[in-house]
N, C-alpha and C positions, 0 to 999 in steps of 0.2 A: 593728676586726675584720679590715679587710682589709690592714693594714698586718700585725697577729699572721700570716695567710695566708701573706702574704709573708715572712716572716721564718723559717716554716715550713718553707716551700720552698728557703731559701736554705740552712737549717741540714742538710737532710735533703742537700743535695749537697757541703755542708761533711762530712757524717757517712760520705758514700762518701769522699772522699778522704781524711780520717782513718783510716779503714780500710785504706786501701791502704800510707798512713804507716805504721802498726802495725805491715804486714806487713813491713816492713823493718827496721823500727828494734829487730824481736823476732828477726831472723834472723842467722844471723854470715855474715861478708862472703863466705866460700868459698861458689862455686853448690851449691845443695840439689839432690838426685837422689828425684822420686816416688815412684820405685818401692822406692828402703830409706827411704821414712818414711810409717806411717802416718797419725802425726801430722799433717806435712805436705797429706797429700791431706784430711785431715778441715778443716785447716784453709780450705784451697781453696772446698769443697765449699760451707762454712758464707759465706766470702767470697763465692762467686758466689749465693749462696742472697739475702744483703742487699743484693747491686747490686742484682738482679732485685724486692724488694720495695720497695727505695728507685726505682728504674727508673717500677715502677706507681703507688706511693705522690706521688712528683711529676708525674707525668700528672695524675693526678684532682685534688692541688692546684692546678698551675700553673692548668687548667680551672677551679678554681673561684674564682680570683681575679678579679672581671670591673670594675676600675677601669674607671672611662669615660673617658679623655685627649683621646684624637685618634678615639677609633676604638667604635663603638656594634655589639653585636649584636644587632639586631633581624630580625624577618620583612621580608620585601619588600613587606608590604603595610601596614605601619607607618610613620610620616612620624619624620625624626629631622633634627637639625641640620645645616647645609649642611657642618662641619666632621666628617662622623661619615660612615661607611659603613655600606650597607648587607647584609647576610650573608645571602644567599638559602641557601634546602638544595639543597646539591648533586646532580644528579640521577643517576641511577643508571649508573655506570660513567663519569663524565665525566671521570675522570683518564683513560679508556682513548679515547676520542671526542673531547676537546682536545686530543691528542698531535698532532696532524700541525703542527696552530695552535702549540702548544708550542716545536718544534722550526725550523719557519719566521720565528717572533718573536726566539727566540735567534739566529738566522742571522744574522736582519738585524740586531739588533742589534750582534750580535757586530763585523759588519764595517761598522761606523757609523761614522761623523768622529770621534765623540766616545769611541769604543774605542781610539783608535791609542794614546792614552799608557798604557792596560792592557797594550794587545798590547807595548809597549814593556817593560814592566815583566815579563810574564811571557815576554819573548822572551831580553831580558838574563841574568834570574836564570837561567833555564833552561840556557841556556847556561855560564853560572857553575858552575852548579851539577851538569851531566857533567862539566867540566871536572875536578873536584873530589869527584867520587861515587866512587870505591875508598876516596880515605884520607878520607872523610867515613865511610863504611859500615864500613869497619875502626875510626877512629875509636869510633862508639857500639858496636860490638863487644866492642872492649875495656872502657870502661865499664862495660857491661850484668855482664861477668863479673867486675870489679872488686866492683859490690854485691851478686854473687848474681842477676843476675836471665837466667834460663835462657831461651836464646832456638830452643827447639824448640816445634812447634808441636804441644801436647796435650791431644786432647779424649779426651770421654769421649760415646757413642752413648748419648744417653739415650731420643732415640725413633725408631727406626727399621722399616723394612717391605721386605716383599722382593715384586716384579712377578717371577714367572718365577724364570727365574734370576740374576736382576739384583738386589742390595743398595742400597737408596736408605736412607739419614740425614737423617733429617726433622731432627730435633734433635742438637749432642753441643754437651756441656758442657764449657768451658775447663779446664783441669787443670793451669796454672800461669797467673802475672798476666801474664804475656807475651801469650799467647793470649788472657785477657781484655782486654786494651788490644785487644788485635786486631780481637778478634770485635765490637770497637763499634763499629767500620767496614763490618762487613757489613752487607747489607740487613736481615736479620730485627731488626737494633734499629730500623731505621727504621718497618719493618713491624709491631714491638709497639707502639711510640710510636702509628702512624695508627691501628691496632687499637684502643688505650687512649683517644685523642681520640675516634675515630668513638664507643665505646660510650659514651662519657661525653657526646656531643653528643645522641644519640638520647634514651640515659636523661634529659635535661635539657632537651634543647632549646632544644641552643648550635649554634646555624649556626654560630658563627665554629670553633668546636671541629671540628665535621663538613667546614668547607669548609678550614682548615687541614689534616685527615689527607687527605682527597681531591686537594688540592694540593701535596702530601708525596709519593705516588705518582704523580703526575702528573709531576713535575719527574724523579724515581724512574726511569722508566720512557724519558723524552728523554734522561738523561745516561747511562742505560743503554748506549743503542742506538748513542749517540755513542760513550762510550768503546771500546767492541768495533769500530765499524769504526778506529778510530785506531787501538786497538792491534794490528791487521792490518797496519793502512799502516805503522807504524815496526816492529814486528817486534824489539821488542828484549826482550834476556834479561833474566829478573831475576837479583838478585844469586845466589843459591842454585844458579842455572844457568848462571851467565857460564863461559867458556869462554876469557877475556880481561879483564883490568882494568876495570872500567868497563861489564865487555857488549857482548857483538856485536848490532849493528843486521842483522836481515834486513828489510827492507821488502818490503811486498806480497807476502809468506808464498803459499805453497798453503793450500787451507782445508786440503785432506788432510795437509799436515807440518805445519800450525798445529795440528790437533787430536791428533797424534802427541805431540808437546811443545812441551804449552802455554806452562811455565815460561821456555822458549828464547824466547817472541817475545811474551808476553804484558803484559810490565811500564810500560810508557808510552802512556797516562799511568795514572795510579792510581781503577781505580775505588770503591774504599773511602773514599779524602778526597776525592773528586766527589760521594758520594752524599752522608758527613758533612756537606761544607759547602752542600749544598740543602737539607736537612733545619735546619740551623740559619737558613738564609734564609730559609726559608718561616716557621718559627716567628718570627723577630725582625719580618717584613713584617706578620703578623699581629695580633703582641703587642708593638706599639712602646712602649710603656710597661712595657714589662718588662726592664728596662736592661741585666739579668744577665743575658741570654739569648745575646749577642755572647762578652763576655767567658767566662763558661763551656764554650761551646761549641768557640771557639776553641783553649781550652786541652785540651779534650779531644780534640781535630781534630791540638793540634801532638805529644799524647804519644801518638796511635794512629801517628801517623808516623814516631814515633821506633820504635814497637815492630816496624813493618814493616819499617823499615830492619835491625831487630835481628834478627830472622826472616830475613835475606835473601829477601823477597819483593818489596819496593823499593828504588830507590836515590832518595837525595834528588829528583832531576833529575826523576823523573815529577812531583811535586809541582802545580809553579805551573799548567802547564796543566791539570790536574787540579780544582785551586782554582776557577782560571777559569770552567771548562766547569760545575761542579757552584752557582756564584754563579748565573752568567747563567738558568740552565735553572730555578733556583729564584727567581730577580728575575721572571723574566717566568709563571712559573706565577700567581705572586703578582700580578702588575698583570692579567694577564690578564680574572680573576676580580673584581678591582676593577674594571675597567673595563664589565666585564659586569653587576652589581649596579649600577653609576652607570645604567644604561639602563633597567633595572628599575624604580629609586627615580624615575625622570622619567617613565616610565608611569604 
């Protein structure tokens, strides 16, 4: 039964990316224009309608699948194998009450002995990789409009409210696959995902499920805070705003001409594959016996980055420190809480 589970799960993210195949393999190579097809937009519509089922539909599987490998979810007041942890229920708001712990854990790790050949790694590439970000960005430009794939950024306000005289968009709906690759980088997937664990841990009463979404926004909220001061200190353009090959660097912005234009100084490092790649840490730290959960993730982490490149919203170069920042923030949310249930279970 729990292998069928699995199998379930895996086909239901084989049947998103099928989908997306479809969309291409049914379209001719010239870019499609929304607005003279309304085929086109229905097709969209019904596309984002089956991410978002398939989206919910493997939360509540992945959740129900509870192989026991390495890792046990029980109460804290339950005894279990020395090889097995313990899943207390997370108390109320402690993604928001670990943060300080959060953020001074990644510190120090960050600038540990044993970081130097990371920092190596994401010091080099990065470097590499401005050197090389026009005709990389031109590069997947041309591609993108090689198979059609339109790189404007369009939603559609599905829920929205107005304070005063002010317009706030609660919700808007992608309206090409551009924009859906996009939007899987923003926080509200992460935030349906922890939504979908949390309600599934409650209804069930799966600590590992509730102390996984709570440490989803936890980590959330540290690479937040991190990324917005970085991307003050280097102040570089993104591509859509560059004003020069590559982007002008303004370091250490005014806040007041930082919030005038954003796009001019906002791009490094990238906080959409920071958030991605905590969000699949937390989940793999959690669910190490769930093998798929790296590999899937990734791939869905390297084609959001391709789409931001194609958007001119990124250039490759934000990238690796980006990675980095969004790993570490979600490694140590993840031991954090482990180490904190080990203290519990010796009570």
């Amino acid at each position: 039964m729990k292998k069928a589970l699995k199998l379930i799960v895996t086909l239901n993210y084989l049947n998103m990316y099928g989908a997306m195949l479809k969309f291409f393999l049914l379209k001719n190579q010239k870019p499609i224009h929304l607005k003279n097809s309304s085929n086109f937009k229905m097709q969209f519509l019904k596309l984002n309608a089956v991410l978002l089922i398939v989206l919910i539909n493997c939360t509540v599987s992945f959740c129900q699948i509870s192989d026991t490998v390495k890792t046990a979810v029980v109460d804290s007041t339950q005894t279990s194998r020395p090889d097995e942890f313990v899943y207390t229920k997370p108390r109320p708001f402690a993604f928001v009450t670990k943060l300080p712990k959060t953020m001074a854990w990644s510190a120090k790790e960050s600038f540990s002995k044993k970081s130097i050949p990371a920092w190596g790694i994401i010091t080099s590439s990065t470097l590499v990789l401005i050197a090389c970000d026009q005709d990389i960005t031109d590069g997947v430009k041309r591609f993108s409009r090689y198979i059609g794939l339109d790189n404007e950024n369009k939603y559609k306000t599905v829920v929205g409210f107005n304070v005063g005289s002010t317009h706030f968009d609660a919700y808007q709906l992608p309206q090409n696959l551009n924009s859906v690759f996009y939007s899987l980088g923003e926080g509200s997937t992460s935030l349906l995902l922890c939504g979908g664990m949390s309600l599934y841990g409650i209804a069930y009463k799966d600590n590992r499920a509730r102390q996984t979404s709570s440490q989803i926004l936890q980590a959330q909220l540290a690479l937040g805070i991190t990324c917005q001061i970085l991307k003050r200190v280097a102040g570089r353009e993104s591509p859509a705003a560059s004003t020069a090959p590559g982007g002008v660097w303004r370091p250490f912005t005014k806040p007041s001409e930082y919030q005038k234009a954003v796009s001019h100084h906002d791009a490094f490092p990238s906080g959409h594959l920071a958030t991605m790649m905590a969000t699949v840490t937390v989940l793999a730290g959690n669910y190490p016996e769930k093998r798929w959960i790296i590999p899937v993730g990734y791939s869905v982490i390297g084609v959001t980055g391709l789409a931001m490149i194609n958007n001119g919203v990124h250039w490759a170069g934000d990238y690796p420190l980006a990675l980095g920042i969004g790993y570490i923030c979600g490694k140590m949310a993840v031991k954090m809480n482990k180490l904190m249930t080990a203290k519990a279970k010796r009570k």
